[in-house]
Wavefront OBJ file of the C-alpha trace (Angstrom):
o trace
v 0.000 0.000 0.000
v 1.435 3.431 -1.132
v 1.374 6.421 1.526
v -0.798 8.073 -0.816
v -3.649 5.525 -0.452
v -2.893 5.529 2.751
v -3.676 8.636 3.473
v -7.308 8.333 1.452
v -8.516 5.569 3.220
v -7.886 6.975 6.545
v -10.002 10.275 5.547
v -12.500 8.201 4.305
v -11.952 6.640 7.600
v -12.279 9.527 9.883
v -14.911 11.790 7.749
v -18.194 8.819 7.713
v -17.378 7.069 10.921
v -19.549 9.216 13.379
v -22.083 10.396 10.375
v -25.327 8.377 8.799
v -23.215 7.735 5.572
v -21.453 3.851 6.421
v -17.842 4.569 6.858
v -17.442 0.662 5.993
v -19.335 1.248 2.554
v -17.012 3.970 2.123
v -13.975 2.264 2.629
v -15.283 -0.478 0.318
v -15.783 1.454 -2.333
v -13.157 3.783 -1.970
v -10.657 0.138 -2.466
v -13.338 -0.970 -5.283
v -12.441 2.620 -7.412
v -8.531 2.651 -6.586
v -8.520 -1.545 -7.296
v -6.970 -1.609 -4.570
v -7.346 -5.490 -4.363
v -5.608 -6.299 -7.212
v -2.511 -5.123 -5.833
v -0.135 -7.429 -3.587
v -0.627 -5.957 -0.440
v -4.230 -7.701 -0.087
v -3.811 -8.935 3.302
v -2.752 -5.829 4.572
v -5.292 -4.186 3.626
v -7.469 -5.581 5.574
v -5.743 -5.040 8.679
v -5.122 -1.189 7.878
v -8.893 -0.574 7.187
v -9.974 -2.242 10.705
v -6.630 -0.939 12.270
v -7.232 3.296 11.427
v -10.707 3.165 13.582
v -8.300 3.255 16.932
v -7.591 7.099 15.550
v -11.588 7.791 15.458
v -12.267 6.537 18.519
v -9.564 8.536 20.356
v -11.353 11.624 18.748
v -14.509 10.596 20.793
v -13.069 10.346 23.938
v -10.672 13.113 24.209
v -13.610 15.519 22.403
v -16.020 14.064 25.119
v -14.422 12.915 27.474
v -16.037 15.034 30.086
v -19.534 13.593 29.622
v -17.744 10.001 28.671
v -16.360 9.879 31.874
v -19.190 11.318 34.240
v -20.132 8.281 36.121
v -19.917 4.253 36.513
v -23.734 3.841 35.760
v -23.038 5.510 32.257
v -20.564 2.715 31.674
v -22.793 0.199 32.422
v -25.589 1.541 30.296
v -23.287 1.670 27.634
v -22.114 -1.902 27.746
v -25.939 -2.979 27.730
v -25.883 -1.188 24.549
v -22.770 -2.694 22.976
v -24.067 -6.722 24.486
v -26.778 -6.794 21.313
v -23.874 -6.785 18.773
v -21.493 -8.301 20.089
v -23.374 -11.277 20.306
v -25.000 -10.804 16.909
v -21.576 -10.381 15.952
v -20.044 -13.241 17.371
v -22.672 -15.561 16.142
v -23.189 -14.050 12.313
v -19.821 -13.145 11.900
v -18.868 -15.275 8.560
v -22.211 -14.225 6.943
v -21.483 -10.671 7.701
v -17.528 -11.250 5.895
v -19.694 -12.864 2.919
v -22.046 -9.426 2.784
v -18.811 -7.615 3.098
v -17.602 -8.472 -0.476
v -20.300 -7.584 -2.353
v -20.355 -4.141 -3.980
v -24.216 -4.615 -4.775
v -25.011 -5.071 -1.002
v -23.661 -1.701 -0.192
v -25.608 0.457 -2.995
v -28.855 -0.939 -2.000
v -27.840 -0.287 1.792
v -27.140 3.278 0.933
v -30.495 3.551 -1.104
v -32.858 2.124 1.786
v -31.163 3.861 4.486
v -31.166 7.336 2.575
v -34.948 6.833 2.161
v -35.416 5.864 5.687
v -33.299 8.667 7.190
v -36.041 10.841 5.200
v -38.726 9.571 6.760
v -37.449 9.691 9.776
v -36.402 13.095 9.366
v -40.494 14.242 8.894
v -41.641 11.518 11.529
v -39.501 12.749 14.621
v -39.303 16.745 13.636
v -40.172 18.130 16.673
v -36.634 16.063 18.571
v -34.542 17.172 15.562
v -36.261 21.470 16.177
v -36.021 21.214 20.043
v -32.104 19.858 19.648
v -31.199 23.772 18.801
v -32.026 24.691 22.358
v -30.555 22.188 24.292
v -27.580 23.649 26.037
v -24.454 21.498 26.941
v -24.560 23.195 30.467
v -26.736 24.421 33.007
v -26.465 27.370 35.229
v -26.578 26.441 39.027
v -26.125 28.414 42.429
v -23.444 28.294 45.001
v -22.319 29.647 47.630
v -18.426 30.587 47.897
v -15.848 30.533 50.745
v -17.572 33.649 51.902
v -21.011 32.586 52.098
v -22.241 34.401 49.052
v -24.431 33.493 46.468
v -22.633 32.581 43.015
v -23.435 30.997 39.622
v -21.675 28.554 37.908
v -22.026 26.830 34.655
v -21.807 22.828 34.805
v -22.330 20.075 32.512
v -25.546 18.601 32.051
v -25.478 15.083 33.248
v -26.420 12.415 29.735
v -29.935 10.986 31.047
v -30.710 8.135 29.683
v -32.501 4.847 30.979
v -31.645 0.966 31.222
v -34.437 -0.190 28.409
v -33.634 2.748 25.802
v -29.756 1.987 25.958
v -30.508 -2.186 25.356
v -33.281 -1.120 22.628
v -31.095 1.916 21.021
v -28.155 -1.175 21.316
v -30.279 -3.882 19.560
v -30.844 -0.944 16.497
v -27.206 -1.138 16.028
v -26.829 -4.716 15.072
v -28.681 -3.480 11.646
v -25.433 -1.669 11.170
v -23.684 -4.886 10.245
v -24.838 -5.062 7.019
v -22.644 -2.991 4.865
v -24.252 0.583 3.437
v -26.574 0.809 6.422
v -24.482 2.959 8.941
v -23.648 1.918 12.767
v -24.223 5.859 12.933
v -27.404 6.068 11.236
v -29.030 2.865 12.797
v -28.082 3.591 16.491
v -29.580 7.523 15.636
v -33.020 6.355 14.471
v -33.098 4.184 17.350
v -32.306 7.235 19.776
v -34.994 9.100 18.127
v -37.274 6.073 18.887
v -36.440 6.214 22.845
v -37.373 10.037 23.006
v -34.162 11.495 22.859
v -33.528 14.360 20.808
v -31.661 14.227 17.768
v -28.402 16.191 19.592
v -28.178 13.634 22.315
v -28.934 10.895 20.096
v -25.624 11.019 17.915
v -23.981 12.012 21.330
v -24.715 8.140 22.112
v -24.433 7.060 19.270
v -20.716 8.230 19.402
v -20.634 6.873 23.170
v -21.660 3.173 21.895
v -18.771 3.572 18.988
v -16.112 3.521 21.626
v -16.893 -0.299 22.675
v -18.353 -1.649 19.606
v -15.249 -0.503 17.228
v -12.656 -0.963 20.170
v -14.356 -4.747 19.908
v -14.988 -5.189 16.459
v -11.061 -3.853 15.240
v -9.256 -5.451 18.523
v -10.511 -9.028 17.431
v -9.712 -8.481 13.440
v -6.139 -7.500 14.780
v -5.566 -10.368 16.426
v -6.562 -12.841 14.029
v -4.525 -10.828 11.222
v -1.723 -9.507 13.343
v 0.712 -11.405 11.282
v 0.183 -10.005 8.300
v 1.771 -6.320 10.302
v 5.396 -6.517 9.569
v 8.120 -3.829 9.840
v 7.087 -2.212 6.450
v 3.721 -1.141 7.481
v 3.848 -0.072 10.615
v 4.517 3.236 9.535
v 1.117 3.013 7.132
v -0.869 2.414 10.460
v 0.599 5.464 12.390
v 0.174 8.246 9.639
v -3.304 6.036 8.885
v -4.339 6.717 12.775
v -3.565 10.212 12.742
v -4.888 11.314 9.921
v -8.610 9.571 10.851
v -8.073 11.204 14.604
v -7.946 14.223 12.987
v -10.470 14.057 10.343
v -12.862 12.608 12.778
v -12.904 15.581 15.407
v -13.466 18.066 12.390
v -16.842 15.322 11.309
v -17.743 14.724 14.463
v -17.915 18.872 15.571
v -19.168 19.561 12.160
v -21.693 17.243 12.437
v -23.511 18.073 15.376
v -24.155 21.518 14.241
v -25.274 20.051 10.893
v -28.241 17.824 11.861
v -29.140 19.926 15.202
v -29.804 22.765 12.259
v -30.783 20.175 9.235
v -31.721 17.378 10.282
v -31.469 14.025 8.940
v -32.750 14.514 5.391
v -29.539 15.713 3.840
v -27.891 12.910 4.568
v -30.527 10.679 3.060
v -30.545 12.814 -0.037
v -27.241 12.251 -0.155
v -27.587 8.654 0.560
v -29.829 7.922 -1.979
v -27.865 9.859 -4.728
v -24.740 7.959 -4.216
v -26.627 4.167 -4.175
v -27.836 5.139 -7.321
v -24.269 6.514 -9.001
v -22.933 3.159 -8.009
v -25.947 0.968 -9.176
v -25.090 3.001 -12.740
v -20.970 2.213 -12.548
v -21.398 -1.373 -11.746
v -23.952 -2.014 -14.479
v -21.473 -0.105 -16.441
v -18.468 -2.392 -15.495
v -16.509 0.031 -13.525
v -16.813 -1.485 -10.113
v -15.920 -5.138 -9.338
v -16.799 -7.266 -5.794
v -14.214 -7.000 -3.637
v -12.142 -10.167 -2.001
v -12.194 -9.627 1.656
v -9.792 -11.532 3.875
l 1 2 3 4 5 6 7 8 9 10 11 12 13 14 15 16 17 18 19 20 21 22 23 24 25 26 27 28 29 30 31 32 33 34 35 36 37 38 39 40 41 42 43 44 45 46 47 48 49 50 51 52 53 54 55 56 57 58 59 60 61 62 63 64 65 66 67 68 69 70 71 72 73 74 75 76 77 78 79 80 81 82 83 84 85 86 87 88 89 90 91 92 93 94 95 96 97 98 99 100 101 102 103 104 105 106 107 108 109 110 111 112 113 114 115 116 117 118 119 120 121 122 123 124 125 126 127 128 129 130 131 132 133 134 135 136 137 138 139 140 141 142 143 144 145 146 147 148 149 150 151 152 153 154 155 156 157 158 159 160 161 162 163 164 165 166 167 168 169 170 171 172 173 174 175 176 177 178 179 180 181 182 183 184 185 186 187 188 189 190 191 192 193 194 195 196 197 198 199 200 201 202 203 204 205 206 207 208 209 210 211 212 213 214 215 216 217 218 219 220 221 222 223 224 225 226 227 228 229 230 231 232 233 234 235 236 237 238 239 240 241 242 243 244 245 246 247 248 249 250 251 252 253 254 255 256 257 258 259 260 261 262 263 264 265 266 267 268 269 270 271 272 273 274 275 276 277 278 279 280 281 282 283 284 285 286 287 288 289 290 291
């Protein structure tokens, strides 16, 4: 793998990780157009693709890391939410690597999520207008060493229950079919527990932090022979590069749907299944070998 290509996966990478779009369609058909599988480094490129997520994830955490750090019940919540996948995972996990190669699978993904997103968009309205108002922090008295009366702006604890963090959880493992969006699923099903859209992706970038750390841990352990010396260096710049990218996406896309919405994103959605239905039938995509 050139530096070059490199560098273009990993801003794939970092750019559609945290937003309704499927990063992992992305990244599929960002190797289908550069053919990338016809080259020699095959096996690696496996490994890099699952390997540049750790860079994403540390954008999470250090850009929340005040809210992703507030308490030990949060944690637990969040693992409820991350126990639906894994287990899907863990039991579907060759049929997922079989939907993985298939070009087809991802265009159609993109198309019925895009129309979905719209709908959802004009079903839950009112959480996607009341989003703009919802403050980060609340104002709350004190009283200083000297017994007066002071204000001070804190952080407003992430309230969420039990049942809407194992129900927003089991809308992720729809996320494992390529095209759909980890993002996007784990959204709608925020929407669907009452939260507004704001707080919503806020989780949804919460339940990343396990689920990817999971997901990319395992794949580097089964493939960590195929790192050697060489490539090392492909993984670092890879890392930084999506760490980067991602704190821009995620930061730009909280004030995007708090102001738009979801709709945009299924537009957009929508417009790219179709562009890639039209270059495959065409001949200028080919299924990609995974593993």
């Amino acid at each position: 793998m050139t530096t070059a290509e490199a560098v273009i996966l990993a801003i794939v990478e970092g750019l559609t990780e945290f937003i309704p779009v499927s990063s992992t369609g992305h990244l599929i058909l960002t190797e289908a157009a550069l053919k990338m599988q016809e080259n020699t480094y095959g096996d690696f490129l496996k490994v890099f693709t699952v390997g540049v997520q750790f860079g994403a994830i540390l954008a999470v955490v250090l850009l929340y890391w005040k809210r992703f750090f507030q308490s030990l019940d949060f944690y637990f919540k969040i693992f409820v939410a991350f126990l639906p996948a894994a287990v899907v995972g863990l039991l579907l996990h060759k049929q997922i690597e079989a939907l993985l190669s298939s070009v087809l699978t991802v265009a159609v993904s993109l198309i019925v999520g895009g129309v979905i997103l719209i709908l959802v968009d004009k079903i839950f309205h009112r959480q996607i207008e009341e989003s703009e108002h919802d403050e980060d922090t609340i104002t709350v008295k004190e009283l200083n060493e000297f017994g007066v009366d002071t204000k001070k702006e804190v952080l407003k604890k992430f309230e969420i229950g039990w049942m809407q963090a194992f129900i927003i959880g089991c809308f992720q493992t729809v996320s494992m079919v390529p095209g759909v969006s980890r993002s996007a699923a784990t959204i709608v099903g925020g929407l669907t527990q009452k939260l507004n859209i704001k707080r919503a992706a806020e989780f949804s970038f919460f339940l990343a932090v396990p689920t990817i750390l999971g997901a990319a841990t395992l794949e580097l352990y089964k493939n960590f022979y195929r790192i050697t010396g060489e490539n090392i260096d492909l993984l670092i710049i890879g890392n930084v590069i999506s760490f980067v990218v991602g704190m821009i996406a995620i930061r730009f896309f909280i004030g995007l749907i708090t102001r738009f919405g979801l709709k945009i994103f299924g537009y957009y959605r929508v417009l790219l299944g179709i562009c890639i239905l039209i270059l495959y039938a065409l001949g200028h995509l080919h299924q990609i070998k995974v593993g």
